[in-house]
KEVEXMI-299952 format. One record per atom (N, C-alpha, C, O, CB): atom name; x, y, z; residue number from 0. Coordinates in pm, whole numbers, m for minus. Atoms other than C-alpha are relative to their C-alpha. Glycine has a CB too. Layout:
// KEVEXMI-299952
   name       px       py       pz   resi
     CA        X        Y        Z    NUM
...
//
This chain:
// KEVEXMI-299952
   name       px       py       pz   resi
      N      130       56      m26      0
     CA    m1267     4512     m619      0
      C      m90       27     m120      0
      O      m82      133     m183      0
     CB      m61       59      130      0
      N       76      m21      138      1
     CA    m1518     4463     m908      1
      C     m104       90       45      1
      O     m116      120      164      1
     CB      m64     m140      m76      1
      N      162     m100       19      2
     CA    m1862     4699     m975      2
      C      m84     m120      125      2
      O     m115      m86      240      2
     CB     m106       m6     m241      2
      N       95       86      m42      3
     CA    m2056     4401     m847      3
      C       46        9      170      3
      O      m19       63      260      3
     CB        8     m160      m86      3
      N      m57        0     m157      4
     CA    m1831     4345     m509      4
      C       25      148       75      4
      O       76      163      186      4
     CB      155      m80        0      4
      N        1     m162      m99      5
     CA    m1844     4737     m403      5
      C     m206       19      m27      5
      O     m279       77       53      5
     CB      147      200     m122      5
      N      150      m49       m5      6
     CA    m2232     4759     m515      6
      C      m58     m120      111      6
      O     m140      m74      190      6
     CB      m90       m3     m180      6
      N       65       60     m120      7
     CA    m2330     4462     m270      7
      C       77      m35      144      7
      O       47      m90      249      7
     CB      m51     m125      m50      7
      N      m88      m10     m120      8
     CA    m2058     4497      m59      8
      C       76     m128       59      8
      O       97     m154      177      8
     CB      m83       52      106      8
      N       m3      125      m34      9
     CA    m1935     4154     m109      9
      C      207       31       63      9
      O      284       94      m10      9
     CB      m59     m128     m166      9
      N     m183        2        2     10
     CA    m1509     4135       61     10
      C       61     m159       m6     10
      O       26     m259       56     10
     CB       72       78      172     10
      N      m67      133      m20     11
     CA    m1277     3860      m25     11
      C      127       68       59     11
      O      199      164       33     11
     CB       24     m104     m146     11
      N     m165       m9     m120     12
     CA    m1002     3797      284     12
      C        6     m103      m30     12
      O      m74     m171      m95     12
     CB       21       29      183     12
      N      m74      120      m28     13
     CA     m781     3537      346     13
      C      m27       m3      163     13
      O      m80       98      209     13
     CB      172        9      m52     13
      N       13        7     m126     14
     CA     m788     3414      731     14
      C       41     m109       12     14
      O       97     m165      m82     14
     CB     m110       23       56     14
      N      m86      117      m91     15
     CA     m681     3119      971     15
      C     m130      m47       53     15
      O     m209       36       96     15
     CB      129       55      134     15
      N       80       89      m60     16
     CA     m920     2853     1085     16
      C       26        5      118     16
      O      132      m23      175     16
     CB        3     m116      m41     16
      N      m16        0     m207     17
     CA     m995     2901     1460     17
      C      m58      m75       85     17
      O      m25      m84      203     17
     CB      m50      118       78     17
      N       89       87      m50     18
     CA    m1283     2647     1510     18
      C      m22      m81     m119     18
      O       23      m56     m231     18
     CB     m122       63       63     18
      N       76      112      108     19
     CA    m1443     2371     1309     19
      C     m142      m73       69     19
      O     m138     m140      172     19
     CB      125     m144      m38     19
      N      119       75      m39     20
     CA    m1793     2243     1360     20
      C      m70     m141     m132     20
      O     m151     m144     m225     20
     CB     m120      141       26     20
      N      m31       95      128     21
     CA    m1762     1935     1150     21
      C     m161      m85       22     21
      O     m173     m146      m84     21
     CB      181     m124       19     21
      N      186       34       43     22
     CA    m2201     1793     1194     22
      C      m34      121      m72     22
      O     m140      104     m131     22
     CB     m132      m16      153     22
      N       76      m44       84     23
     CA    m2252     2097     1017     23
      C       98       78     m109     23
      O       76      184     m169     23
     CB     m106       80       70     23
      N      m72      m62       99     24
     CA    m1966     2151      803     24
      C        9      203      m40     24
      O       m6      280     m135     24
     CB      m66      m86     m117     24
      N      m61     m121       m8     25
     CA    m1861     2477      927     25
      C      117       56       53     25
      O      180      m35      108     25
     CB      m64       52       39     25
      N     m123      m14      m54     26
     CA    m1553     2671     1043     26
      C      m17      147       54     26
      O      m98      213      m11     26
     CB      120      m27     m106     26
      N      m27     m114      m31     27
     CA    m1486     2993     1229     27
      C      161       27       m9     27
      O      252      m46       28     27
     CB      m61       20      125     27
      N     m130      m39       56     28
     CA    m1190     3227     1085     28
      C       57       98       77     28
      O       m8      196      113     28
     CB       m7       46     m136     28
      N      m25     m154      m47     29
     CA     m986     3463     1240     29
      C       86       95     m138     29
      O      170       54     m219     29
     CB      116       m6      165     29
      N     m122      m57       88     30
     CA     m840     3750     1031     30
      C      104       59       50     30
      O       81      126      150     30
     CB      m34       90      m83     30
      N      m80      m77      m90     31
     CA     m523     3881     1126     31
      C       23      124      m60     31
      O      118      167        5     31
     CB      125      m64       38     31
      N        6     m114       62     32
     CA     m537     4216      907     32
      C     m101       77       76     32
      O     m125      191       35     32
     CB      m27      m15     m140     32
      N      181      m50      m52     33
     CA     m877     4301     1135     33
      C       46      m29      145     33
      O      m46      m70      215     33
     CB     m178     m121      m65     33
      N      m29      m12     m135     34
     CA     m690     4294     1474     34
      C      m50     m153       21     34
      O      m95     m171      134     34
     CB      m78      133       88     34
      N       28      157      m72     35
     CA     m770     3887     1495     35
      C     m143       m6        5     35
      O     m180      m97       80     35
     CB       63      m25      169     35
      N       69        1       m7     36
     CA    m1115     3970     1431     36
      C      m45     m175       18     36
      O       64     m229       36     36
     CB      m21       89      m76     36
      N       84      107       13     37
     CA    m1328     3603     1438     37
      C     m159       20      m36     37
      O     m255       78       15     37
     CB       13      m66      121     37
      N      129       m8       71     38
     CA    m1593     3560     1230     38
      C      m91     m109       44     38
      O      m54     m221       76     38
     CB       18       m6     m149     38
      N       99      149      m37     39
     CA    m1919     3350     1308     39
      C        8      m80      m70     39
      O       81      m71     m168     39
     CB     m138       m3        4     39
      N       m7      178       58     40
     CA    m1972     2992     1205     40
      C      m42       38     m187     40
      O     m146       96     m217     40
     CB     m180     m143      110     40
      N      m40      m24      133     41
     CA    m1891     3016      799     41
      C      m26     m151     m113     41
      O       71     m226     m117     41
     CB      169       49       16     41
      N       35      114       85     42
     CA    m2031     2725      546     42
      C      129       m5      m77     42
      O      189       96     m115     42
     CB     m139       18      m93     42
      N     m116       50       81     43
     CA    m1747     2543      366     43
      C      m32      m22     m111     43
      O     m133      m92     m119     43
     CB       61     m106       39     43
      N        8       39      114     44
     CA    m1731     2520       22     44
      C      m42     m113      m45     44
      O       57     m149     m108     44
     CB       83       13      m37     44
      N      m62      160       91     45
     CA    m1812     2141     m131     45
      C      m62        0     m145     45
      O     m155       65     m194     45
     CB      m65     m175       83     45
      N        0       46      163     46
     CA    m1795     2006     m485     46
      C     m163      m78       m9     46
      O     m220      m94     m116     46
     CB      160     m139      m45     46
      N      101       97       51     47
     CA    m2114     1792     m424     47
      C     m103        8      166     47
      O      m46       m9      274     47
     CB       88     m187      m57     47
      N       45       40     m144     48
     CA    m2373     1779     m121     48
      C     m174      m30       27     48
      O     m250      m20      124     48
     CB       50      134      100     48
      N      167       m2        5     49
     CA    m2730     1700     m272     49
      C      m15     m172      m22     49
      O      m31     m232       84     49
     CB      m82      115     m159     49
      N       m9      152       61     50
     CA    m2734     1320     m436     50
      C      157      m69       85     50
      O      175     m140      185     50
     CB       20       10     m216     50
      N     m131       39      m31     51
     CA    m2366     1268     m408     51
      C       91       91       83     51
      O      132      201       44     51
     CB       60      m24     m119     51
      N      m74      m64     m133     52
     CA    m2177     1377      m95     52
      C      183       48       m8     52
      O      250      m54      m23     52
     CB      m17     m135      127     52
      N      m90        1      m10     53
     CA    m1826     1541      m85     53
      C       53       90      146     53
      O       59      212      158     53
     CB       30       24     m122     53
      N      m66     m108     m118     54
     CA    m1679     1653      264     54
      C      166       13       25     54
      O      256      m69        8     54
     CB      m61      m50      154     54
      N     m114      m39      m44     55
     CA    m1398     1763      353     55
      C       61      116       79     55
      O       90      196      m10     55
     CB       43       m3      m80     55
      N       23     m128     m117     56
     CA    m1325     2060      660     56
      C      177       50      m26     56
      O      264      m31      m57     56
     CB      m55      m71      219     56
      N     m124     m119      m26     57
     CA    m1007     2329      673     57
      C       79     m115      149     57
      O        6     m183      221     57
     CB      m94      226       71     57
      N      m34      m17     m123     58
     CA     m807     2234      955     58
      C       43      139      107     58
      O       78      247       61     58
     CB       84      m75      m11     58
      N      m31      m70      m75     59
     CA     m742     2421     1254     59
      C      130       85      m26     59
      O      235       26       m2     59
     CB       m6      m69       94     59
      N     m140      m44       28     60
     CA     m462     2697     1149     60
      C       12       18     m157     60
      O       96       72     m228     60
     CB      111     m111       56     60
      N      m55      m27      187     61
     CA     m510     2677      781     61
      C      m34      124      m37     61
      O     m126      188       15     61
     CB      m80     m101     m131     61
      N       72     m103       58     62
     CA     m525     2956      568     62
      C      m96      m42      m93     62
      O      m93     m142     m165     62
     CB       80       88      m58     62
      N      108       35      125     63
     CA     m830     2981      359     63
      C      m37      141      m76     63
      O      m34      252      m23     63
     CB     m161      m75       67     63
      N       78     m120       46     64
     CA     m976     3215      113     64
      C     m175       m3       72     64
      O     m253      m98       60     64
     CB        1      m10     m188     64
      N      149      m65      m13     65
     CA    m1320     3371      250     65
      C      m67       84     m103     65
      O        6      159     m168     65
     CB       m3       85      109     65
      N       81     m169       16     66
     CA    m1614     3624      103     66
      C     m110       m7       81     66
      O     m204      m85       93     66
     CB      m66       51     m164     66
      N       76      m45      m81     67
     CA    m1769     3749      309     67
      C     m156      146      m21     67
      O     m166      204     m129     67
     CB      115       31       81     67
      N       98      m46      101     68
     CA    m2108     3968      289     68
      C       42      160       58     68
      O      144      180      124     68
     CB     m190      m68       14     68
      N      m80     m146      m52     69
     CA    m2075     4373      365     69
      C      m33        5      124     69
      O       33       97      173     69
     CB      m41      149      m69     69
      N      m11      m17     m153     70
     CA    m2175     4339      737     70
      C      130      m56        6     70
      O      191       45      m29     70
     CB     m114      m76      101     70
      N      m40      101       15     71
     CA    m1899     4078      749     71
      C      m57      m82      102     71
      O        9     m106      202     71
     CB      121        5      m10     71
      N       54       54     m124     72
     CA    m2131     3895      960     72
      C        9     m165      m89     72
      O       66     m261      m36     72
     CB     m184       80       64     72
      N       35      103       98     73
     CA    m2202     3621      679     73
      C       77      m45     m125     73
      O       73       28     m224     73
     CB     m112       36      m43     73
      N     m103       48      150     74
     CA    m1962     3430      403     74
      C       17     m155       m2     74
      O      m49     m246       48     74
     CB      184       70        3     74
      N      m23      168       95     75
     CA    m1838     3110      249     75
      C      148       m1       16     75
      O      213      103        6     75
     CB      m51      m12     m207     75
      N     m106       38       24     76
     CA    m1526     2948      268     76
      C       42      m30     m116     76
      O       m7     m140     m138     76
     CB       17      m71       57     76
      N       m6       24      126     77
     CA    m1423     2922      m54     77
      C       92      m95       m8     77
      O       89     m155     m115     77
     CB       24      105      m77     77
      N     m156       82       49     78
     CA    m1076     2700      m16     78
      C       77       50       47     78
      O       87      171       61     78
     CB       55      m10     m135     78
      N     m127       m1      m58     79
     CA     m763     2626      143     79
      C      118       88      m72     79
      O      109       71     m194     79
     CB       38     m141        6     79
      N      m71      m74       91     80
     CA     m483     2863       10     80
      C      156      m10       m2     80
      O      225       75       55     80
     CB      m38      130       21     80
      N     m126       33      m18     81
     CA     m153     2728      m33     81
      C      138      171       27     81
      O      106      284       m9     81
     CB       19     m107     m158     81
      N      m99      m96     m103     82
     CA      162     2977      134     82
      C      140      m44      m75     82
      O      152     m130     m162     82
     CB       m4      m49      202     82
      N     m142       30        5     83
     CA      580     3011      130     83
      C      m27     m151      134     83
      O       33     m258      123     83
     CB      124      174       54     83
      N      m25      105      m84     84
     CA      472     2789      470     84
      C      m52     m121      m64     84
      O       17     m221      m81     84
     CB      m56       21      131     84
      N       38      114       53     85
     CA      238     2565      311     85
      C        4      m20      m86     85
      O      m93        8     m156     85
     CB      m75      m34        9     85
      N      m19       30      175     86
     CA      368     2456       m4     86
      C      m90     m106      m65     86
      O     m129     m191       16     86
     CB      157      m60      m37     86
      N       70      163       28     87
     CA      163     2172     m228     87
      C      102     m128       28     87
      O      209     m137       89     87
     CB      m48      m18     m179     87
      N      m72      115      m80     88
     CA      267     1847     m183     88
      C       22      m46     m135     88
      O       61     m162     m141     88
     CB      m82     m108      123     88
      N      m58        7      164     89
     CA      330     1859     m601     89
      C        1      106      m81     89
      O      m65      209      m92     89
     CB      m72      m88      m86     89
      N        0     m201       92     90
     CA      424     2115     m827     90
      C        1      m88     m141     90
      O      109     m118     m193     90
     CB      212      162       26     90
      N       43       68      166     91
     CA      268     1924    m1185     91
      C     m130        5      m28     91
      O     m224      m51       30     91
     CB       31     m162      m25     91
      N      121       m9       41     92
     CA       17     2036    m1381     92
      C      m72     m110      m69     92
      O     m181     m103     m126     92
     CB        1       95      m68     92
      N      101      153       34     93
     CA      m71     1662    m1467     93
      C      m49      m89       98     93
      O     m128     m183       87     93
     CB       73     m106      m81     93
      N       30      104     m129     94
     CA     m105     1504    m1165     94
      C     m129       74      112     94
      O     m169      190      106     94
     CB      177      m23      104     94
      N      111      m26      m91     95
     CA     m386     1508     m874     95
      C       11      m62       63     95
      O       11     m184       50     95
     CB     m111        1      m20     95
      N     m102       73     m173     96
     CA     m256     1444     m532     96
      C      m83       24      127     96
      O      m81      134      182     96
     CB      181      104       51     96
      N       37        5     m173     97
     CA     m415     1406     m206     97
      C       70      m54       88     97
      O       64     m173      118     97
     CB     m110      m62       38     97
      N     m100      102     m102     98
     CA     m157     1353       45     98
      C      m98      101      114     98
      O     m156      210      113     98
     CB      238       12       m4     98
      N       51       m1     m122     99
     CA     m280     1330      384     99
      C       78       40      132     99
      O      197       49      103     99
     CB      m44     m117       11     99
      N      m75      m32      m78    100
     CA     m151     1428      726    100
      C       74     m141      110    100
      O      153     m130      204    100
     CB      m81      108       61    100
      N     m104      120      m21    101
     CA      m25     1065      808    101
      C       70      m66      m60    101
      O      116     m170      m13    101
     CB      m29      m77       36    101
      N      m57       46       78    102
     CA      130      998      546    102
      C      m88      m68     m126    102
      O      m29      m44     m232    102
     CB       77      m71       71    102
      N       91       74       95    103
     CA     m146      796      310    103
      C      m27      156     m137    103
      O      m60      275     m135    103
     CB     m184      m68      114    103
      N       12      m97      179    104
     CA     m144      947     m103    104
      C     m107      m50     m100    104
      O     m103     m159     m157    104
     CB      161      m22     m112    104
      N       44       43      148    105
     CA     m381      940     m363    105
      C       40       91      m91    105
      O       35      213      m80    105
     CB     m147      m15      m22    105
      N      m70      m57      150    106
     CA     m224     1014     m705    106
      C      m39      m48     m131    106
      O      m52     m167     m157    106
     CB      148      m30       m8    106
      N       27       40      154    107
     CA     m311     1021    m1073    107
      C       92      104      m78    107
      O       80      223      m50    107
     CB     m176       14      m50    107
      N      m84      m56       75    108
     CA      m68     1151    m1297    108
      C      m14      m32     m188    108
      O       41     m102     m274    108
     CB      132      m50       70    108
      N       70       46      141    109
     CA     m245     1158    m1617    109
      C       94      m22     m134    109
      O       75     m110     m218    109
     CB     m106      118      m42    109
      N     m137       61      103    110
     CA      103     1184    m1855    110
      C       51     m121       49    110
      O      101     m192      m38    110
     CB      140      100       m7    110
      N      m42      149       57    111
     CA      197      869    m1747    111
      C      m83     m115       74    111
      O      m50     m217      135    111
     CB      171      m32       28    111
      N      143       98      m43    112
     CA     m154      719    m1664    112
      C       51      m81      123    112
      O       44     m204      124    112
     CB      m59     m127     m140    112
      N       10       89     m104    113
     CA      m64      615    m1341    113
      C       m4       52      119    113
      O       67      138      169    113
     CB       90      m83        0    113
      N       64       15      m91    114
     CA     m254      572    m1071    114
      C       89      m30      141    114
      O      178     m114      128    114
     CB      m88      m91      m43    114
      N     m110       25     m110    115
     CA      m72      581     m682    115
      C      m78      m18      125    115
      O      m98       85      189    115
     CB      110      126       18    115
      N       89       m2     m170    116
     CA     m277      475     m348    116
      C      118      m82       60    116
      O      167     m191       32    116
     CB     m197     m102       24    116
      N     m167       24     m136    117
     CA       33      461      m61    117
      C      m96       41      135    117
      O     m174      134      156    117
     CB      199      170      m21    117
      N       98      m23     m170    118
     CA     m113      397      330    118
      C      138       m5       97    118
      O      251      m53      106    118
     CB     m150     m176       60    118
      N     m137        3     m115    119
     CA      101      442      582    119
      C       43     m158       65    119
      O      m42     m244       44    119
     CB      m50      107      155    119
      N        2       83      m76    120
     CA      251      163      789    120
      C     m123      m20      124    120
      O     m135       61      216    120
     CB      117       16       35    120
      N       68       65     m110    121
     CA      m14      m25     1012    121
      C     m118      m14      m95    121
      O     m195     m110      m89    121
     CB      m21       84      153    121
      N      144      m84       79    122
     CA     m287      150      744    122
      C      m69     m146      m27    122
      O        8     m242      m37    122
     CB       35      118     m187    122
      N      100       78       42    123
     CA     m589      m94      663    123
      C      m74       59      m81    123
      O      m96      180      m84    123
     CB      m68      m47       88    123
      N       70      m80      129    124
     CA     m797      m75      350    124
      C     m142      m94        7    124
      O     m132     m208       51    124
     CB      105      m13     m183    124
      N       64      109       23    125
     CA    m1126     m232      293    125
      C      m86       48     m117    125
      O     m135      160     m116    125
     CB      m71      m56      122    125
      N      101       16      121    126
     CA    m1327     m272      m30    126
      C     m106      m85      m12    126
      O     m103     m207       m2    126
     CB       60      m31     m103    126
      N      143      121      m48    127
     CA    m1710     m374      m24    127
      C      m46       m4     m186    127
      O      m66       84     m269    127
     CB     m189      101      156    127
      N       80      m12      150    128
     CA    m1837     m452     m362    128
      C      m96     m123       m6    128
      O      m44     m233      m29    128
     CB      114       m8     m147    128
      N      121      123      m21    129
     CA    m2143     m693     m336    129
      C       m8      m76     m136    129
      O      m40     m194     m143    129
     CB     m173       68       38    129
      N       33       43      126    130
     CA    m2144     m717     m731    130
      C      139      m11      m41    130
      O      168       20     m157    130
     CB      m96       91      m86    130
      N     m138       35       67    131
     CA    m1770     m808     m750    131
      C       60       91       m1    131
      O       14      204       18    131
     CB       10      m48     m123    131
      N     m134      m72       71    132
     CA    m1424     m680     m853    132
      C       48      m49     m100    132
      O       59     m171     m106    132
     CB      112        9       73    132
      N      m34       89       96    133
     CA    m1291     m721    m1178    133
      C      127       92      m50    133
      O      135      208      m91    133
     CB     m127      m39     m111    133
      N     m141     m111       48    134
     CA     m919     m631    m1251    134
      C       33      m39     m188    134
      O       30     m143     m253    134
     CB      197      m61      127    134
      N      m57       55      189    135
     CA     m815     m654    m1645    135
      C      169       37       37    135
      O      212      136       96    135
     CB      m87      147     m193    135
      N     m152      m13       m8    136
     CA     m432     m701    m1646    136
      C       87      m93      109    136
      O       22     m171      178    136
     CB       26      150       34    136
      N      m17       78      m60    137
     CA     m201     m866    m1462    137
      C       18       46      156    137
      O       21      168      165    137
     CB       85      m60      m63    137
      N      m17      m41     m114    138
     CA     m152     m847    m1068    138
      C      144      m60       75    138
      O      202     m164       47    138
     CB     m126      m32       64    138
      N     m157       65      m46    139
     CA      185     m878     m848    139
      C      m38       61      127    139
      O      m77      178      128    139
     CB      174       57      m83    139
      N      m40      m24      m82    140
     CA      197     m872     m511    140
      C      131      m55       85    140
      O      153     m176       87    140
     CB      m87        0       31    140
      N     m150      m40      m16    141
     CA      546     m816     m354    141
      C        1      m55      128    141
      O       99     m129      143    141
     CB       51      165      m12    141
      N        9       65     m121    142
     CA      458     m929        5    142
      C     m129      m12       79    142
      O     m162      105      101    142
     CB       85       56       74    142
      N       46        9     m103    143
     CA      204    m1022      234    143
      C      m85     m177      m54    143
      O      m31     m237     m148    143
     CB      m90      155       47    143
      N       82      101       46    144
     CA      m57    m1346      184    144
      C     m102        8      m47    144
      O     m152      106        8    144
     CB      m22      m67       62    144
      N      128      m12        7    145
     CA     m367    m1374       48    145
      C     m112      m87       89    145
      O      m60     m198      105    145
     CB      m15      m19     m125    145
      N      118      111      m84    146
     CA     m680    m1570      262    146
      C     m107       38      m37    146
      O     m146      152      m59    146
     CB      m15       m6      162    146
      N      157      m25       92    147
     CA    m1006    m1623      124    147
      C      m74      m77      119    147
      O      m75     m200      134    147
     CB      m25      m92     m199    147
      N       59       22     m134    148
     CA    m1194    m1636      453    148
      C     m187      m76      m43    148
      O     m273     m111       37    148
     CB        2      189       97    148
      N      154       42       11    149
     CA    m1537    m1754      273    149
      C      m19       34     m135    149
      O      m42      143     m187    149
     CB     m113       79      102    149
      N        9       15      183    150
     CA    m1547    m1876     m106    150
      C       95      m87      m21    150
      O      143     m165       62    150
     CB       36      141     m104    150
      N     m131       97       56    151
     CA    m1288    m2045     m319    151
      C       71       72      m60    151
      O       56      180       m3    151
     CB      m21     m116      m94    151
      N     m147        9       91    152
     CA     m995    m1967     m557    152
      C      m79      m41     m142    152
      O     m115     m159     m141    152
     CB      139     m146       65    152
      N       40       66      148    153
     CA    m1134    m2031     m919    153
      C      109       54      m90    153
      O      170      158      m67    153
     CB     m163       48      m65    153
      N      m69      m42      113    154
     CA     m936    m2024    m1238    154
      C      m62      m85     m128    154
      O      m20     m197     m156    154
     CB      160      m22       23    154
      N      102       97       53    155
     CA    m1206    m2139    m1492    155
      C       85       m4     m129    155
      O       51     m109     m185    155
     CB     m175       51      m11    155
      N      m47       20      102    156
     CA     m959    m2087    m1814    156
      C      152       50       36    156
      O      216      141      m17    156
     CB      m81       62     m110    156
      N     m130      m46      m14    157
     CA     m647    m2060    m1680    157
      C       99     m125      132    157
      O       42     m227      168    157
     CB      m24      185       58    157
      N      m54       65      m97    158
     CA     m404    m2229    m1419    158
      C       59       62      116    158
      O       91      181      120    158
     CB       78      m68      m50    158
      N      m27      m79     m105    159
     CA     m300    m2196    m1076    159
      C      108      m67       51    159
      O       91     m184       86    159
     CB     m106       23       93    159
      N     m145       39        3    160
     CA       96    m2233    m1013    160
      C       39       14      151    160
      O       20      123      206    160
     CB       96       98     m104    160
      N        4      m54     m148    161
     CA      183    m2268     m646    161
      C      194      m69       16    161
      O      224     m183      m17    161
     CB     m170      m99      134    161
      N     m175       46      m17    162
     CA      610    m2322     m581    162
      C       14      m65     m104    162
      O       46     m183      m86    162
     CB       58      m99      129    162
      N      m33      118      124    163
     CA      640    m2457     m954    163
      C      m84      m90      m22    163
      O      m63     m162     m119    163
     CB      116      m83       15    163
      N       76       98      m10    164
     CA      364    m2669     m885    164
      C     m126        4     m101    164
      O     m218       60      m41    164
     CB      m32       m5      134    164
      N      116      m59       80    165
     CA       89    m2638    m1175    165
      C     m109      m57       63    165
      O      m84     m177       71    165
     CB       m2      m31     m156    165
      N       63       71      m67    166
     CA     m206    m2740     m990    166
      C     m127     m126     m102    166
      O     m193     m221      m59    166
     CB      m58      115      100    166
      N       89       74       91    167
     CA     m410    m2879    m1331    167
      C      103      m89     m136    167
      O       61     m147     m237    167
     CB     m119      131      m69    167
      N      m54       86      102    168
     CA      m91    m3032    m1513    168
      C       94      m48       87    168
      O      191      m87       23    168
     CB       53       60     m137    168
      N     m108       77      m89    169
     CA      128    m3174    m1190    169
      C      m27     m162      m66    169
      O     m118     m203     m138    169
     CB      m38       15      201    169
      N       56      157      m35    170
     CA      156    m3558    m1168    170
      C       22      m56      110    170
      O       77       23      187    170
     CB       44      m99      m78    170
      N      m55       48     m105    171
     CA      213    m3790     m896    171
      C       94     m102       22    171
      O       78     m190      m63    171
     CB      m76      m21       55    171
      N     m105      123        8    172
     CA      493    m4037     m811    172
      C      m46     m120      108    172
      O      m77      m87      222    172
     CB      168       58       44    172
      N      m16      101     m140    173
     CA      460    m4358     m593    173
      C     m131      m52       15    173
      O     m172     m116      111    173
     CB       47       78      154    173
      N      174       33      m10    174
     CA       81    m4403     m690    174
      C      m60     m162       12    174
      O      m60     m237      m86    174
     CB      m75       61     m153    174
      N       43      124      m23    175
     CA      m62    m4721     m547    175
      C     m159       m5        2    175
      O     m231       87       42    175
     CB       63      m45      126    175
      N      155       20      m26    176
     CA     m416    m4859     m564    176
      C      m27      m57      148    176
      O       57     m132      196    176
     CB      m64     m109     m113    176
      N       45       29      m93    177
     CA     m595    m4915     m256    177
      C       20      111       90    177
      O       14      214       23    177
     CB       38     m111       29    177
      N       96     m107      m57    178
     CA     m645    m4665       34    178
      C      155       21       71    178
      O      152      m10      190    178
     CB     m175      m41      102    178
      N     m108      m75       m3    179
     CA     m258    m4526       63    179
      C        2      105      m59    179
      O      m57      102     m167    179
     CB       87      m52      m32    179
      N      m32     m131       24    180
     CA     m183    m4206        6    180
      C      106        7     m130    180
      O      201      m70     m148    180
     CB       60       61      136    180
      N     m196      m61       59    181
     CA       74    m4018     m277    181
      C       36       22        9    181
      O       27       54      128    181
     CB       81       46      m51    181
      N     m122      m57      m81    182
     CA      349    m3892     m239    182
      C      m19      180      m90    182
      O     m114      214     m160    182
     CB      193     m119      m40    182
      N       39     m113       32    183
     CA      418    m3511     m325    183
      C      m27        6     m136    183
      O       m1      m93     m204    183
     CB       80       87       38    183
      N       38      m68      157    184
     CA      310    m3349     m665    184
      C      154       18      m78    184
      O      241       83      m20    184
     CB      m89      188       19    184
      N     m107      m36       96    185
     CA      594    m3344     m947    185
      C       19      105      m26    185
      O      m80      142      m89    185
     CB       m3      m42     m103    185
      N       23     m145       72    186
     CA      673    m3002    m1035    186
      C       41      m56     m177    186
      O       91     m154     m232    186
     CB      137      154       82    186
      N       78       24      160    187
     CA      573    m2932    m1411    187
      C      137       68      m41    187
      O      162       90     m159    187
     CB     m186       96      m56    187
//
């Protein structure tokens, strides 16, 4: 224990989440070194909580680091503390992983700049951006459809290829004047 943590009597334990009061981003711990003591309602650590908001709560059962003050009436959660039980869910000092408890990952793996958002089966995503999205590069999707429920499709310097079909250099076959129809589009 340092000078500072014996002169104000500050203790750091480890403990087990026994409650969560998630409107005020708190948790109660038990220790099991202290006969299972339980400590009162304990403020959680966050990265951000004045302008810009970051929450995130212990679950029920986790270990966390605590300090606590020398009554131990009063402390801070400082962070979850990985175990032999709870291992990370990556062992690389380049990457930054949030896997979740249904399966859904966010990953950045800065040696090989790439980026990983995985949702579970059923998972739904939604993105609001009032002032647009703008991807640079190219895009592939592998399965599902796209539907543009309200707007259009533009391609102001480019073309739009649908089954071989170029939609700004097709032609048509069978073209008659007067108020008959054509027949399908040529592929290009």
């Amino acid at each position: 224990m340092s000078s500072t943590q014996q002169e104000f009597g500050v203790t750091a334990r480890n403990g087990l989440v026994s409650d969560i009061d998630p409107a005020r981003h708190k948790v109660r711990v038990i220790f099991p070194e202290l006969d299972n003591l339980e400590s009162f309602w304990l403020s959680v650590l966050a990265r951000k909580s004045l302008k810009d908001k970051d929450y995130w709560l212990p679950d029920v059962g986790e270990q966390v680091a605590v300090l606590m003050d020398a009554f131990g009436e009063d402390g801070w959660v400082l962070g979850a503390v990985f175990s032999d039980i709870d291992k990370p869910s990556v062992t690389s000092k380049d990457k930054r992983n949030v896997t979740f408890a249904d399966g859904a990952v966010i990953e950045y793996d800065r040696q090989t700049h790439h980026f990983d958002l995985r949702l579970p089966a059923g998972a739904t995503m939604s993105i609001t951006a009032d002032g647009g999205i703008k991807v640079t590069g190219n895009v592939t999707i592998e399965k599902g459809d796209i539907t543009i429920a309200n707007g259009s499709l533009k391609a102001p310097n480019g073309d739009v290829v649908a089954n071989g079909v170029s939609v700004s250099k097709h032609s048509h076959g069978g073209v008659r004047s007067g108020s008959e129809n054509t027949w399908a589009a040529n592929k290009s």
